[in-house]
C-alpha positions, -999 to +999 in steps of 0.1 A: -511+760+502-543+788+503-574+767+499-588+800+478-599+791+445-579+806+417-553+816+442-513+808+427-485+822+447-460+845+432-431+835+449-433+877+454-423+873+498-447+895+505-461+876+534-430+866+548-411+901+544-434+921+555-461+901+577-437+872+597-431+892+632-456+878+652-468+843+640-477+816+663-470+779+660-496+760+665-497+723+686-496+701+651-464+726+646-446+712+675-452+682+672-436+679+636-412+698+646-404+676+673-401+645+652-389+663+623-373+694+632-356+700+663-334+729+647-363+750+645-367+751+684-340+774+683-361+802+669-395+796+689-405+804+722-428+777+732-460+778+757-476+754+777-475+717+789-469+685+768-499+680+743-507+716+742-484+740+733-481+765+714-455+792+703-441+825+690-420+826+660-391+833+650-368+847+678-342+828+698-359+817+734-353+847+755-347+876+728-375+902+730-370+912+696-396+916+674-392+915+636-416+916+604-390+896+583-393+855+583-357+846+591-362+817+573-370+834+540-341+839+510-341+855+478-335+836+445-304+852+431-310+875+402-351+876+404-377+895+422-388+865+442-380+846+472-384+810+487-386+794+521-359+776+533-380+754+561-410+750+535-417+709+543-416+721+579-437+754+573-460+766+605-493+764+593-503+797+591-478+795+562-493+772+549-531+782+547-517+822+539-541+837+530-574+828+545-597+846+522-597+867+490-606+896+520-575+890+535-552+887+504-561+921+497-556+935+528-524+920+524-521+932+492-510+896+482-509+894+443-517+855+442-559+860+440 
């Protein structure tokens, strides 16, 4: 969660519908993901040698497809908001979105 005072999520997907095509996992990613979540390997292309990698979310290894829409993302049935179906096993980017009140509004996040 955004370490922005005052910020509350709205659940609205905004982030992750519109701002999910070209995130980047992170080393700490991995490594959870390794120990936690192998499934999600399927859907990152992953850089570099053991200890430091890094890598590009969320198409299959080898796709060149590029998309703005978090395939992990689902809409709650009946309601104008969404939820993430990996959230325990996030990226981080996720999880510290968004960075500043600067950002949320050029985001045009309604959580700040």
């Amino acid at each position: 969660m955004s370490d922005i005072p005052g910020f509350k999520c709205t659940d609205c997907g905004k982030c992750c519908l519109e701002g999910a095509g070209q995130l980047q996992a992170t080393q700490a990613d991995i490594a959870l993901w390794e120990t936690e979540a192998p499934h999600l390997f399927d859907f990152v292309n992953v850089h570099g040698e053991p200890g430091n990698r890094t890598g590009d979310l969320w198409s299959a290894p080898g796709e060149k497809r590029n998309t703005t829409r978090c395939k992990w993302i689902r809409k709650y049935p009946g309601r104008d908001q969404y939820y993430c179906r990996i959230y325990e096993w996030r990226p981080e980017v996720c999880r510290k979105y968004p960075i500043s009140r600067q950002h949320a509004r050029l985001t045009e996040c309604p959580g700040i």
